[in-house]
C-alpha positions in Angstrom: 133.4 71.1 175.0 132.4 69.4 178.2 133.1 65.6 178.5 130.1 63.8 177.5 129.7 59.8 177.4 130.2 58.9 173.6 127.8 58.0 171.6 127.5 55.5 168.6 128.0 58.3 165.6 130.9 59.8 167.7 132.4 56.0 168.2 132.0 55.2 164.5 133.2 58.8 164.3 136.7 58.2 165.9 136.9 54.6 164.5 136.4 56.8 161.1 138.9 59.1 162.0 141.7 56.5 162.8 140.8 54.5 159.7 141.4 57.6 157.3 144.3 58.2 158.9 146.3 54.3 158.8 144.2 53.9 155.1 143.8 57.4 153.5 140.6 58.5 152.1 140.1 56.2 149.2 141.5 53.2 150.8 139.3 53.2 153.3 136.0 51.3 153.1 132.6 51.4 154.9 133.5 47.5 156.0 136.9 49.2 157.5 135.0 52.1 159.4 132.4 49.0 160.4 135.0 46.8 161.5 136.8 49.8 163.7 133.7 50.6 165.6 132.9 47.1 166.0 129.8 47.1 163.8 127.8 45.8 161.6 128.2 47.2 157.9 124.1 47.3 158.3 124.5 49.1 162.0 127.0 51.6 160.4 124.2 51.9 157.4 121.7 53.0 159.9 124.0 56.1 160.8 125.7 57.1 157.8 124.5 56.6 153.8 128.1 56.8 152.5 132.1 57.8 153.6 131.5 61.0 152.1 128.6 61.8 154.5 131.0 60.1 157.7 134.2 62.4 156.3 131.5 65.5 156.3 130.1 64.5 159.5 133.9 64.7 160.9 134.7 68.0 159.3 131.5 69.0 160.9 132.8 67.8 164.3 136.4 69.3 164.2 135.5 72.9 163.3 132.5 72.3 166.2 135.3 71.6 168.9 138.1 73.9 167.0 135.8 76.7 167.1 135.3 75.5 171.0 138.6 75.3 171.5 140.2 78.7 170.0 137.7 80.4 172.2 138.5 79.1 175.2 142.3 79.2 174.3 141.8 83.1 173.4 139.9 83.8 176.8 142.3 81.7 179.4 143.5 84.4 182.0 146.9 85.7 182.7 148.7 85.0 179.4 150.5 86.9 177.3 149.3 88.0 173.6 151.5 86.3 172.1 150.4 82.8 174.6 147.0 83.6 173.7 147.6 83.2 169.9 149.8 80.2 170.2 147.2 78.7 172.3 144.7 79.6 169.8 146.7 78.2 166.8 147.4 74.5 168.0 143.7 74.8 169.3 142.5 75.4 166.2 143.7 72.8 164.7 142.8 70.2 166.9 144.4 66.0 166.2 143.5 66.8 162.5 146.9 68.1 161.5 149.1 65.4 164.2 147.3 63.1 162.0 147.7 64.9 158.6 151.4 65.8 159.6 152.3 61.9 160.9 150.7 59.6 158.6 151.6 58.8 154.9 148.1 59.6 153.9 148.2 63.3 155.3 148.3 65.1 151.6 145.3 62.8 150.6 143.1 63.6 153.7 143.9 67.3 153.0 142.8 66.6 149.7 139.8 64.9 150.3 139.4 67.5 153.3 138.9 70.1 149.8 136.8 68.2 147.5 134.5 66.4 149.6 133.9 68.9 153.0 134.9 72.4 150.6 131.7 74.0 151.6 131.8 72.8 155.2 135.5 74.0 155.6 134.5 77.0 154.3 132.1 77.8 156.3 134.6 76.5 159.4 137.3 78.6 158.7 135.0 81.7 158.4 133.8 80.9 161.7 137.4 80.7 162.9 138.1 83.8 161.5 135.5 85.8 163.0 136.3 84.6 166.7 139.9 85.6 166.1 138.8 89.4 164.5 136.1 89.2 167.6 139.4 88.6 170.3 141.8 91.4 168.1 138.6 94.2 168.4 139.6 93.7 172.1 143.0 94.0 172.0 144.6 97.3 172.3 146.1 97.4 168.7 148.1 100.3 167.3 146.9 102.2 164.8 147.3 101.9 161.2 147.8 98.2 161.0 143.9 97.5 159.7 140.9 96.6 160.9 140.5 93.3 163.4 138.7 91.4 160.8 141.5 92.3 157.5 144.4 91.0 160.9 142.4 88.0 162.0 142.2 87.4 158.0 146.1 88.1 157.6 146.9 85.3 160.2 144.4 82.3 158.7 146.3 83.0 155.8 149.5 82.8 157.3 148.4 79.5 159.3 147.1 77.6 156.5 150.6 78.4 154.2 152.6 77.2 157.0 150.5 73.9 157.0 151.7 73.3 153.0 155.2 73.8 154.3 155.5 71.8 157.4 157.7 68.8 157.3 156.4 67.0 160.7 154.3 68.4 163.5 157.5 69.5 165.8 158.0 71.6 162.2 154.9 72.8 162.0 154.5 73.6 165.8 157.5 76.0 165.6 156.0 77.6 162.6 152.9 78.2 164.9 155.2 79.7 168.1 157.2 82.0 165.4 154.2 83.5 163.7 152.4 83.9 167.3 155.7 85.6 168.4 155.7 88.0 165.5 151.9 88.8 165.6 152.3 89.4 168.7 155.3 91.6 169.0 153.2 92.9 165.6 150.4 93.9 167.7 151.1 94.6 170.7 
């Protein structure tokens, strides 16, 4: 997404963010989201109801600029399949899982990422999904490996159990390279 000055939701936003991630979920409070974006509690009121609606407002935000970002990723010229999926892979994941994947409170953010954004991630991922099968139907695939939506399928799958493995983001980063390697080589 272009640059565009910041706005008050997308400065309480990132004050948010960093708050979830040096807290966790439950820890944090509306007073420590305030406080971050040098607010009011009664200023943050006007722009959120609750932590739920700021963590749903955020999932809302990363799969905007993940969806975003894996496109552009997919359609930079001159690189390899294989560069195009790696690309695509850290895109996709944008500072969510440096911060998930660095902090303490990682397993709890995932958690609350489940039980309070479900439908929202849901939705997200589907998104993702499609723009990969959308990028595969143009790729020159051999036969009998299924259709670009059942591939594009098999690789979210494959990305989000390497997330439950991953000891620290260099960990997880090779993960990403490997199964963009073998894709690749898979595909091509």
């Amino acid at each position: 997404m272009p640059d565009q000055p910041a706005t008050r939701p997308d400065t309480i936003l990132d004050a948010a963010f960093t708050a979830f991630a040096t807290y966790g979920y439950r820890r944090t409070a509306m007073d420590d989201i305030a406080r971050a974006a040098g607010l009011s509690r009664t200023a943050l009121y006007l722009h959120f109801r609750s932590k739920e609606d700021i963590f749903r407002s955020l999932a809302i935000r990363y799969f905007d600029a993940a969806l975003h970002d894996m496109q552009t990723a997919l359609h930079a010229p001159d690189q390899t399949m294989e560069q195009a999926l790696y690309a695509a892979f850290v895109a996709k994941d944008g500072k969510f899982m440096q911060a998930v994947l660095s902090t303490p409170h990682g397993q709890e953010l995932m958690d609350a990422g489940f039980s309070v954004t479900g439908d929202l991630a849901a939705a997200g991922e589907a998104q993702l999904t499609a723009t990969l099968a959308a990028w595969l139907a143009r790729q020159p695939l051999p036969a009998g490996l299924g259709s670009p939506d059942r591939l594009a399928e098999t690789i979210m799958t494959a990305l989000k159990g390497l997330k439950s493995s991953a000891r620290s983001l260099a960990d997880y980063r090779e993960g990403q390279a490997m199964l963009a390697r073998l894709f690749a080589r898979a595909l091509g």
